[in-house]
C-alpha positions in Angstrom: 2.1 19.6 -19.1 -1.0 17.5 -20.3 0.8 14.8 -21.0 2.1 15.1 -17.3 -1.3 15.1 -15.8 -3.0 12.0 -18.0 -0.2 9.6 -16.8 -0.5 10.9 -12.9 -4.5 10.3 -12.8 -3.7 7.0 -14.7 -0.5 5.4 -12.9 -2.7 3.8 -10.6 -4.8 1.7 -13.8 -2.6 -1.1 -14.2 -2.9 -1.9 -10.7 -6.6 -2.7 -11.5 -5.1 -5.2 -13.8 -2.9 -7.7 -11.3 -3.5 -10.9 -10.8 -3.0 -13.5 -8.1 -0.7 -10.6 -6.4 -2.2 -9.4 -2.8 -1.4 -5.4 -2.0 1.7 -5.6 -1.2 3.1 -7.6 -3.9 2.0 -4.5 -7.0 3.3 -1.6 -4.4 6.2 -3.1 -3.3 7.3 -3.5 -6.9 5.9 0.0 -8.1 7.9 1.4 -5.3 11.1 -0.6 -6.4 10.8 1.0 -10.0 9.4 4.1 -9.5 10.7 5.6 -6.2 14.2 3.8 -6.3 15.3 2.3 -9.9 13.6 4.4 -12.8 14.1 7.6 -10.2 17.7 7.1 -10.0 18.8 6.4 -14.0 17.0 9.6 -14.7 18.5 11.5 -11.8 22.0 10.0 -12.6 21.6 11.1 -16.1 20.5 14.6 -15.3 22.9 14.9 -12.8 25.9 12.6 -13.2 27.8 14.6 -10.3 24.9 14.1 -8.1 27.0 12.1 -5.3 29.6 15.3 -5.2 26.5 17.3 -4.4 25.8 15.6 -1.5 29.3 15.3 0.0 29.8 18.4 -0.4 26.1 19.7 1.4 26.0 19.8 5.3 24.8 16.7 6.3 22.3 18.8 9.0 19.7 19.3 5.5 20.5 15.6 3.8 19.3 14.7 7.4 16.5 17.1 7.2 15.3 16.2 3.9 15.8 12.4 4.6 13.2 13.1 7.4 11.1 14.6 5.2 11.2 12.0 2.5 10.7 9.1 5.2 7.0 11.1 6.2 5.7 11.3 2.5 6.9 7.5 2.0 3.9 6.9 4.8 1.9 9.6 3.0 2.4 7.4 -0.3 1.6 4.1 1.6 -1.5 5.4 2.8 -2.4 6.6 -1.0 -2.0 3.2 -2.4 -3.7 2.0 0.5 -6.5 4.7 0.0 -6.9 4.3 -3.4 -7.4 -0.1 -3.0 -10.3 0.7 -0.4 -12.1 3.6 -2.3 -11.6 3.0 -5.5 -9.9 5.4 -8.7 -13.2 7.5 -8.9 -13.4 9.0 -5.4 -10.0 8.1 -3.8 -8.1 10.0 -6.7 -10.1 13.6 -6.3 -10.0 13.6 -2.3 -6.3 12.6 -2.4 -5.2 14.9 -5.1 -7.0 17.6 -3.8 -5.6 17.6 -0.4 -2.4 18.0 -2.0 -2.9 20.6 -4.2 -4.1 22.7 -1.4 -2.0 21.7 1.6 0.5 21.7 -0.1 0.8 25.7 -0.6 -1.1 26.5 2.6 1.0 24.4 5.2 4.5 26.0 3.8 2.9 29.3 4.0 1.6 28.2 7.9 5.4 27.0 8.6 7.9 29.7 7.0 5.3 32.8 6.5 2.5 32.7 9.2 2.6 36.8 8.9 1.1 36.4 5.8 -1.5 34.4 6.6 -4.1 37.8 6.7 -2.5 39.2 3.9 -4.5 38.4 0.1 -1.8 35.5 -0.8 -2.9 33.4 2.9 -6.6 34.3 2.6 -6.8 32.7 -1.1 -5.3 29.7 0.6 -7.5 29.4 2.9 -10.5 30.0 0.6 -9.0 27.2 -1.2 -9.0 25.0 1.9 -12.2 25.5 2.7 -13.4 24.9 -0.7 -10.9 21.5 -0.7 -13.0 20.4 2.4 -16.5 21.2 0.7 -15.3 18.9 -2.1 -14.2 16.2 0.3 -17.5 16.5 2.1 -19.6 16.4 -1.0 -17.6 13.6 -2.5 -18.1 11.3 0.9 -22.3 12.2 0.4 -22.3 10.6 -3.1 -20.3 7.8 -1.7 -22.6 7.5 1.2 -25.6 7.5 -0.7 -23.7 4.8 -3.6 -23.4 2.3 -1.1 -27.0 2.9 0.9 -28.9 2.6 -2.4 -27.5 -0.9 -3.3 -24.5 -0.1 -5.5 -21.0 -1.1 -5.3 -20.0 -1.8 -2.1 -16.1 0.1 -0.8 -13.6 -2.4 0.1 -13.6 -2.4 4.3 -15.0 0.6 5.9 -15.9 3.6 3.9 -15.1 5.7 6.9 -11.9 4.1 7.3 -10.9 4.3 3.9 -11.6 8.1 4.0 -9.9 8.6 6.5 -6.5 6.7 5.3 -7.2 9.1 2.4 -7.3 12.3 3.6 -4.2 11.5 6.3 -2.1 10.6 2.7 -3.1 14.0 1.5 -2.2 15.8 4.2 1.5 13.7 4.7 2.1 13.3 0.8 2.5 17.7 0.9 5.8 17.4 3.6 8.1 17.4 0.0 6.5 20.9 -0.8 8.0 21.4 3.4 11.2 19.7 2.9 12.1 21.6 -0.7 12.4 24.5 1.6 15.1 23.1 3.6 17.1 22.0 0.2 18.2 25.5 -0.7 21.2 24.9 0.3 21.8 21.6 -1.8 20.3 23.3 -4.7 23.4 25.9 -4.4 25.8 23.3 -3.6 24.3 21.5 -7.0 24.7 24.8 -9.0 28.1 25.8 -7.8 29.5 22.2 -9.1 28.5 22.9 -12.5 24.7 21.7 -12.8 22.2 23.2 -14.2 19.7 25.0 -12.8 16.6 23.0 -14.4 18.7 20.2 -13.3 19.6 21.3 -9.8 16.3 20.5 -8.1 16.8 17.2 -8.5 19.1 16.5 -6.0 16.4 17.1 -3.8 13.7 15.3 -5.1 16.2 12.4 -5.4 16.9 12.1 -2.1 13.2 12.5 -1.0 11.6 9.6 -3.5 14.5 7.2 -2.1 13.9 7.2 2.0 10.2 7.5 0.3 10.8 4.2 -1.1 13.0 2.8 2.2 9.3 3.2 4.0 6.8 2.0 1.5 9.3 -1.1 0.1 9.5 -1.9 4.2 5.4 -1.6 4.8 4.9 -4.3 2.3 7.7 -6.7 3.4 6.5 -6.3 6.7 2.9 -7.5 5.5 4.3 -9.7 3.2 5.6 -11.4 6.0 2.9 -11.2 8.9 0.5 -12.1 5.9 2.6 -15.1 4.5 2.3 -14.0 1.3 5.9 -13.4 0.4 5.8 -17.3 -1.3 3.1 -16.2 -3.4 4.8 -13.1 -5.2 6.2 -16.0 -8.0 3.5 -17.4 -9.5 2.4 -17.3 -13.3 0.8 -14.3 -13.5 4.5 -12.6 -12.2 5.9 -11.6 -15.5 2.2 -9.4 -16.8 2.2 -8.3 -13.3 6.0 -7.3 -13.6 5.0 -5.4 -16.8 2.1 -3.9 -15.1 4.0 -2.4 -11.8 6.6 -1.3 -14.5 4.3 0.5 -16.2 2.2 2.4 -13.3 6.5 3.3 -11.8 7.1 5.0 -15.5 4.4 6.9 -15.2 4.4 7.8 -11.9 7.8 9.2 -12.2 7.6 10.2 -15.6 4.6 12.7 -14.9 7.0 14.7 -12.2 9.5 15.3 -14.5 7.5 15.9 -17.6 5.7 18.7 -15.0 8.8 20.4 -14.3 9.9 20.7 -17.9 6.7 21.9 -18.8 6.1 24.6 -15.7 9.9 25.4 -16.8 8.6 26.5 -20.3 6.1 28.4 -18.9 8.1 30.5 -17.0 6.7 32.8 -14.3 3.0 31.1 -15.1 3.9 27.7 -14.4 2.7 27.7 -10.8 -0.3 30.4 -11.9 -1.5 28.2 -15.0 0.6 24.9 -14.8 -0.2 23.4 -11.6 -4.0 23.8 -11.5 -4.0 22.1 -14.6 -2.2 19.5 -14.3 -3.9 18.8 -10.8 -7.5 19.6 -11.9 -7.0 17.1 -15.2 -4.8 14.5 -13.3 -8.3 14.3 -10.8 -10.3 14.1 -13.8 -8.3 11.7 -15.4 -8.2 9.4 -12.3 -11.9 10.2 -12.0 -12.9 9.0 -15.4 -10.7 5.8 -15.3 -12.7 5.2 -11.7 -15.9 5.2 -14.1 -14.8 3.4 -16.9 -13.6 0.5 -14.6 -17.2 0.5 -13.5 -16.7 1.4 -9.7 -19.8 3.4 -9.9 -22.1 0.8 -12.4 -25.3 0.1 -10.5 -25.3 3.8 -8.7 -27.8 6.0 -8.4 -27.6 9.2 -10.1 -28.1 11.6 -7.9 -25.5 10.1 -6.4 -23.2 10.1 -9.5 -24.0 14.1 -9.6 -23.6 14.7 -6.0 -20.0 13.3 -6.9 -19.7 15.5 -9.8 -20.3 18.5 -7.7 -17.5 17.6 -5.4 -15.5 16.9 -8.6 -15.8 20.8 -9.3 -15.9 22.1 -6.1 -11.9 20.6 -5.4 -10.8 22.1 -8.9 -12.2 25.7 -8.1 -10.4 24.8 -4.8 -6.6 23.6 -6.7 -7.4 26.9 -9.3 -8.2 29.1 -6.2 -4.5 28.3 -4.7 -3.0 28.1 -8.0 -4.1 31.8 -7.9 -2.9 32.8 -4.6 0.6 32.7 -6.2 0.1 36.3 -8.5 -0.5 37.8 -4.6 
């Protein structure tokens, strides 16, 4: 479980790294590897069947979770896209957060509205609120970097924040579309698979129209940017290694999180996902520093940003919570 949340807030490091490659080039390729390649040898070797699954589901949920998959591939465009303009140190908690919380409260919202009053839905909401104080107090300490002289955000803060939080909110629609894959998940376990190994039929199938979007975004800007030339150059090969490196962890912290919640039994949601949340934002949080995306700021701006820090991981342990209700 730790080891799954130091390689989700650090995936996005190497990118930090790239050289002579615009944007599009490092997600392109991390979406190649990660969403498509690396996602599929692990699937097919969990799940060797896999394609019998599917012909043998209804092709009303493949379509349903294909849907699904296609809105968090935005959701994960806009993240990279978030994380270029703001930066590992305040791009990581704001995203992270957003997904932590939404991404029990809208489910509840879309299958269980009647319990939206009950103690479960008004822990979520607490933990919304909370998420929103974070993201509020975050934004002040950015505001307040950049108006005392230090590092400058790439393009508009407020447009950066604002690609951000719509990632958050889009990147949760797996947590929506995993309730529509019940009936693939049987299909999965009648034909022999495990149950530990079931799941991923869905998740599968989500990560790949996920990567259909995102590899598309960045032809299409490859191309209206004239860049696609420039994607073979000398720095391709470190670069290769570098987008390998950010897809195997990536994909490696999702499954190294299900193993672990697995071993924990009934407190894997209770005590496994605010953990790995609140230490993936640290983690990303930290890197953000070390890179020096804060060097030059004042510090009461630096502990305004540490408040928000807090704040969003007494909102992830608030919903984390919810879940004993």
């Amino acid at each position: 479980m730790l080891l799954a949340a130091l390689l989700q807030g650090t995936f996005i490091l190497p990118m930090t790294f790239v050289r002579r490659w615009s944007w599009e080039h490092t997600w392109a390729t991390f979406s190649l590897l990660g969403m498509l390649v690396f996602n599929w040898l692990i699937t097919l070797a969990l799940v060797p069947n896999i394609f019998a699954v599917y012909s043998a589901s209804p092709g009303r949920d493949l379509a349903i979770l294909g849907m699904f998959g296609a809105g968090w591939g935005i959701g994960a465009v806009l993240f990279g896209l978030g994380m270029d303009r703001l930066g590992m140190a305040v791009g990581y908690p704001i995203i992270m957060g957003l997904i932590a919380v939404l991404g029990s409260l809208i489910p509840l919202l879309v299958f269980f509205p009647q319990t939206l009053l009950t103690s479960k839905g008004l822990m979520l909401i607490l933990g919304t609120l909370l998420a929103v104080a974070g993201i509020i107090l975050c934004s002040i300490a950015a505001s307040r970097r950049t108006s005392a002289g230090g590092p400058s955000f790439k393009g508009s803060f407020g447009t950066g924040l604002a690609i951000a939080i719509l990632a958050g909110v889009l990147s949760c629609l797996p947590n929506v579309g995993v309730a529509f894959g019940g009936n693939l998940i049987r299909t999965a376990t009648a034909l022999g698979v495990s149950e530990a190994s079931s799941g991923n039929t869905v998740w599968a199938l989500l990560f790949t129209f996920g990567f259909i979007v995102n590899f598309a975004y960045c032809a299409y800007l490859m191309v209206r940017r004239q860049t696609a030339a420039a994607y073979w150059n000398a720095e391709t090969p470190r670069n290769l290694a570098l987008s390998a490196a950010m897809a195997a962890m990536w994909i490696g912290s999702f499954y190294l999180y299900g193993a672990g919640a697995a071993h924990l039994g009934r407190w894997g949601l209770v005590v496994g996902w605010p953990v790995f949340i609140s230490l993936s934002i640290l983690t990303g949080n930290m890197w953000g520093l070390w890179r020096g995306e804060w060097k030059g700021s004042p510090v009461a701006a630096r502990a305004v940003l540490n408040r928000g820090l807090v704040v969003l991981i007494i909102a992830v342990i608030a919903v984390a919570f919810s879940n004993r209700f």
